[in-house]
MDAnalysis code that builds the backbone (N, CA, C; Angstrom):
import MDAnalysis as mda
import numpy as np

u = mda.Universe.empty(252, n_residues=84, atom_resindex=np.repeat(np.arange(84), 3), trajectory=True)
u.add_TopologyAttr("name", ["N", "CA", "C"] * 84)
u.add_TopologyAttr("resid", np.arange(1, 85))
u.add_TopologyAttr("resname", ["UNK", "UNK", "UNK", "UNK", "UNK", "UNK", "UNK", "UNK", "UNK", "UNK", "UNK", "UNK", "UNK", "UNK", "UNK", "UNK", "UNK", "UNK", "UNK", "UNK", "UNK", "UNK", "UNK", "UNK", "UNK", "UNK", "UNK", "UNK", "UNK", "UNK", "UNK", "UNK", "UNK", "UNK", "UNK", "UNK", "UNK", "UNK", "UNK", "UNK", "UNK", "UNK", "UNK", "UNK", "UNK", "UNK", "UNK", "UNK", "UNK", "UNK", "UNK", "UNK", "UNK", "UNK", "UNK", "UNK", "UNK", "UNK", "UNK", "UNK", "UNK", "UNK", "UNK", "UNK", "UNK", "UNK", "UNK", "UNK", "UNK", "UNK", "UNK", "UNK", "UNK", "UNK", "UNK", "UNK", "UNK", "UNK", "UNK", "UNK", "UNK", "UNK", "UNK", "UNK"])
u.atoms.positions = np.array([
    [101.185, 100.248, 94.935],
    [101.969, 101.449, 94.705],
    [102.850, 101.236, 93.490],
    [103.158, 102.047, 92.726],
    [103.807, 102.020, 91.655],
    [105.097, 102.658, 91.805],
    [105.584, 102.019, 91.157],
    [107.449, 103.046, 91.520],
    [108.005, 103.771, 89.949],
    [107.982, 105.131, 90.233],
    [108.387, 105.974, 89.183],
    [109.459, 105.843, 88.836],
    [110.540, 105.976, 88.067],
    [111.942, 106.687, 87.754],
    [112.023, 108.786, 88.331],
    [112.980, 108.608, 89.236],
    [113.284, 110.186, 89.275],
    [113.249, 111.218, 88.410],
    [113.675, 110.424, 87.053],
    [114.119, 111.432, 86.575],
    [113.118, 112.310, 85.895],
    [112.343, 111.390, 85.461],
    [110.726, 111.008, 84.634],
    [109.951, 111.966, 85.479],
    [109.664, 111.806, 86.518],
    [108.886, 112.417, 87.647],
    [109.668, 114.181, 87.928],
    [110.541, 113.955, 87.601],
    [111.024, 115.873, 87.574],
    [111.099, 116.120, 86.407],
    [111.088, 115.590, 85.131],
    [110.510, 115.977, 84.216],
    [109.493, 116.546, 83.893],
    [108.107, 116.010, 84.510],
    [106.506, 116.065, 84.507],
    [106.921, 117.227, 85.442],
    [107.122, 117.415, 86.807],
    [107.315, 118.573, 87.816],
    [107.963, 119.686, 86.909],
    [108.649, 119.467, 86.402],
    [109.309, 121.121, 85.822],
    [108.574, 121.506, 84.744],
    [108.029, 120.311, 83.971],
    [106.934, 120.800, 82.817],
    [106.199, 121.766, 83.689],
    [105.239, 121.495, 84.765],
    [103.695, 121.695, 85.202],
    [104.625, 122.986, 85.361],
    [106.149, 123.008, 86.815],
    [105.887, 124.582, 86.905],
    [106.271, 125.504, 86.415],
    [107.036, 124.770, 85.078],
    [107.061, 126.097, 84.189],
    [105.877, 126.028, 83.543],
    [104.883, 125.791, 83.538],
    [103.466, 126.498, 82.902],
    [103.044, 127.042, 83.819],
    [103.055, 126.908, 85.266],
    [102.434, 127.585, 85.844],
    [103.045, 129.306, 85.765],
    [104.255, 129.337, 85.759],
    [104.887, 130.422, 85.783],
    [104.833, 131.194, 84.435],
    [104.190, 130.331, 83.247],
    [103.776, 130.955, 82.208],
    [102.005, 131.281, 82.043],
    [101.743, 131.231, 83.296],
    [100.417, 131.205, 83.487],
    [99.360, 130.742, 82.692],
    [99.853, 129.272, 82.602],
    [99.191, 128.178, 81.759],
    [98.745, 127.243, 82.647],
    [98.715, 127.650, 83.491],
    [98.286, 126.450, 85.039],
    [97.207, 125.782, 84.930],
    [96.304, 126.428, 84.364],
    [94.645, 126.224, 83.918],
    [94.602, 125.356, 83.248],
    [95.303, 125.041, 81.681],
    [95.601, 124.234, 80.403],
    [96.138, 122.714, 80.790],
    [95.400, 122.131, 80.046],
    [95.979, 120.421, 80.053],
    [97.138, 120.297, 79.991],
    [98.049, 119.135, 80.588],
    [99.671, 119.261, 80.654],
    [99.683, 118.561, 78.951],
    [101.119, 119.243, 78.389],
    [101.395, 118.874, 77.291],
    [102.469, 118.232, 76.990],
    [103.004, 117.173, 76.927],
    [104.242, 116.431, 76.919],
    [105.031, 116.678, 75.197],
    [105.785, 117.494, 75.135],
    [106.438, 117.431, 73.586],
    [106.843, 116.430, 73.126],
    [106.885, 116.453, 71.769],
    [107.338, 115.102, 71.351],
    [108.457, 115.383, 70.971],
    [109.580, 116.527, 71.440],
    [110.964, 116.487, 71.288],
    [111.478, 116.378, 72.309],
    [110.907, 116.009, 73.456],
    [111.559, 115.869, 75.124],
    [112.146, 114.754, 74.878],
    [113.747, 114.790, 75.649],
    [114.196, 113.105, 75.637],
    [113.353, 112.597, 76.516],
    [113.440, 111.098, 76.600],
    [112.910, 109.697, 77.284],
    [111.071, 110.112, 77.159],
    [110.487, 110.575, 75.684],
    [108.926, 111.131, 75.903],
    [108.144, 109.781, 76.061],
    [108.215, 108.585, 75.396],
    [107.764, 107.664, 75.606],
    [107.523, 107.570, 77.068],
    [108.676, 107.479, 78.221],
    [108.689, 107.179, 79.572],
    [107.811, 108.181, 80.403],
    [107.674, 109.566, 79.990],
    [107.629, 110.438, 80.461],
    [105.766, 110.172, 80.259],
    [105.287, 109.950, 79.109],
    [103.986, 110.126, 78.627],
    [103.543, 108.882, 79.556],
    [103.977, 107.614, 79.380],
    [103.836, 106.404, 80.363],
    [103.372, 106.962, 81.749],
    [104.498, 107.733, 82.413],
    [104.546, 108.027, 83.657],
    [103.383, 108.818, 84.437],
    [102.926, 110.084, 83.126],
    [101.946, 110.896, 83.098],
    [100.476, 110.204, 83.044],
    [100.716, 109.146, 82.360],
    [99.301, 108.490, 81.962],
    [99.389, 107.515, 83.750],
    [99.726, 106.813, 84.056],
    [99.522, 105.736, 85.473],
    [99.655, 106.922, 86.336],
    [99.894, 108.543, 86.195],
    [99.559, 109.234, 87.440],
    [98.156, 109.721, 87.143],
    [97.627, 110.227, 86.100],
    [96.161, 110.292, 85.717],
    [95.259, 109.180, 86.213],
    [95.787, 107.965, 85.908],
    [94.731, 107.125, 86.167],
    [94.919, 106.587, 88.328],
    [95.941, 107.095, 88.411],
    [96.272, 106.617, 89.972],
    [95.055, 107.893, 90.515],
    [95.554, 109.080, 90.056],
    [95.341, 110.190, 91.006],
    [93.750, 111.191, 90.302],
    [93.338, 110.740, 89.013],
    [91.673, 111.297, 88.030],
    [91.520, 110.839, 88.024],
    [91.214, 109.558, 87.791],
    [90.314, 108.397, 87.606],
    [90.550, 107.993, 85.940],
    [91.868, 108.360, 85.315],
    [92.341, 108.374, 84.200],
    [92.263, 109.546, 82.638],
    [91.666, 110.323, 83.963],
    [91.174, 111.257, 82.640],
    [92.406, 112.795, 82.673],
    [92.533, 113.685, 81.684],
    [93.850, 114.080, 81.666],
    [93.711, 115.171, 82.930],
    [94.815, 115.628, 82.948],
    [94.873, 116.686, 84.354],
    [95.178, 117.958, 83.614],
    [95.190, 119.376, 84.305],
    [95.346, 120.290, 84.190],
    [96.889, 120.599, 85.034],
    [98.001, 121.809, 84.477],
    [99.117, 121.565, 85.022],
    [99.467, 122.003, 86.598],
    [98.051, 122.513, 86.948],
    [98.077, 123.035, 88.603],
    [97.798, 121.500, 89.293],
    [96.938, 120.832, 88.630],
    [96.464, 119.329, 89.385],
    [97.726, 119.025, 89.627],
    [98.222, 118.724, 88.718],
    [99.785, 117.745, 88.430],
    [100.671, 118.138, 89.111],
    [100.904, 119.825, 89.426],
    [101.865, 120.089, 89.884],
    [101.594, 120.010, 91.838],
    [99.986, 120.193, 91.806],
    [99.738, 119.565, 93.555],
    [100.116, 118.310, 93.861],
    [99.812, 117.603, 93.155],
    [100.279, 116.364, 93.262],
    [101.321, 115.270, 93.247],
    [102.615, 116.145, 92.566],
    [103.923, 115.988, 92.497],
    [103.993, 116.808, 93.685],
    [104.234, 118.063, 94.721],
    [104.511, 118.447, 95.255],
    [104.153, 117.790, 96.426],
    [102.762, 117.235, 96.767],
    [102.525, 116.735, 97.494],
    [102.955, 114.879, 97.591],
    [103.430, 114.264, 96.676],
    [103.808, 113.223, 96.911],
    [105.641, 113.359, 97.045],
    [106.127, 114.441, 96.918],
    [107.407, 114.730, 97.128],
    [108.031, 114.854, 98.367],
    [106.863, 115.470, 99.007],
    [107.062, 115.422, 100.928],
    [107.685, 114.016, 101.163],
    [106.791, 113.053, 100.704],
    [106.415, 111.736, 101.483],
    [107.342, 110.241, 100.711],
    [108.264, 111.274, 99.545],
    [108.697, 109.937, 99.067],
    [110.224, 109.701, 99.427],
    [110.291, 108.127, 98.659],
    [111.316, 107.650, 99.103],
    [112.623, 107.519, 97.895],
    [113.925, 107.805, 97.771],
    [114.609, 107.495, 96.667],
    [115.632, 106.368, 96.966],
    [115.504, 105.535, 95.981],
    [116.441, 104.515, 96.235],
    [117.246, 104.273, 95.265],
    [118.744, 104.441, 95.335],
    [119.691, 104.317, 94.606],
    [120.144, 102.617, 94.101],
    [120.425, 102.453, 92.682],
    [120.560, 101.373, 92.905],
    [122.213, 101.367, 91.231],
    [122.753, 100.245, 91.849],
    [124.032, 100.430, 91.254],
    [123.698, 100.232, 89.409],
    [124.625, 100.525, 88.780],
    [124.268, 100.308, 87.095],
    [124.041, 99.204, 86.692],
    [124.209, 97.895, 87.148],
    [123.916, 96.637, 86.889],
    [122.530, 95.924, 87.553],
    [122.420, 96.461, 88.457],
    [121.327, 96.291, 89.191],
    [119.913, 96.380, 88.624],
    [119.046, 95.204, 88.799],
    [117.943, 95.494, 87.912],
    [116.768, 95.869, 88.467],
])
């Protein structure tokens, strides 16, 4: 199992459903390259492609089933600012 960052992971979630709500749901997810933390974010996107397609890119309805559905079931763990 791989462990995401929160923040990274509602990043990718608000991308997918605001396309869906722009009725772009159909279209490959597109990560801008003016989003802060895009490096992390593109990282994050790529090890959920390859966890959850078999590495190949997703469409933003896939992505957004799949964040929704691993959202039920997850766990958040707080950890202090020094803490590594």
């Amino acid at each position: 199992m791989k462990d995401f960052d929160f923040e990274i992971l509602h990043k990718l979630y608000a991308t997918s459903k605001i396309a869906k709500y722009n009725k772009q749901e159909n279209e490959l997810v597109f990560i801008s390259k003016r989003r802060k933390n895009n490096d992390e974010v593109t990282a994050a996107y790529e090890a959920i492609c390859e966890l959850f397609n078999g590495g190949e890119p997703m469409t933003n309805k896939k992505l957004l089933d799949i964040l929704q559905r691993a959202r039920k079931n997850s766990k958040v763990i707080l950890k202090r600012e020094n803490e590594k």
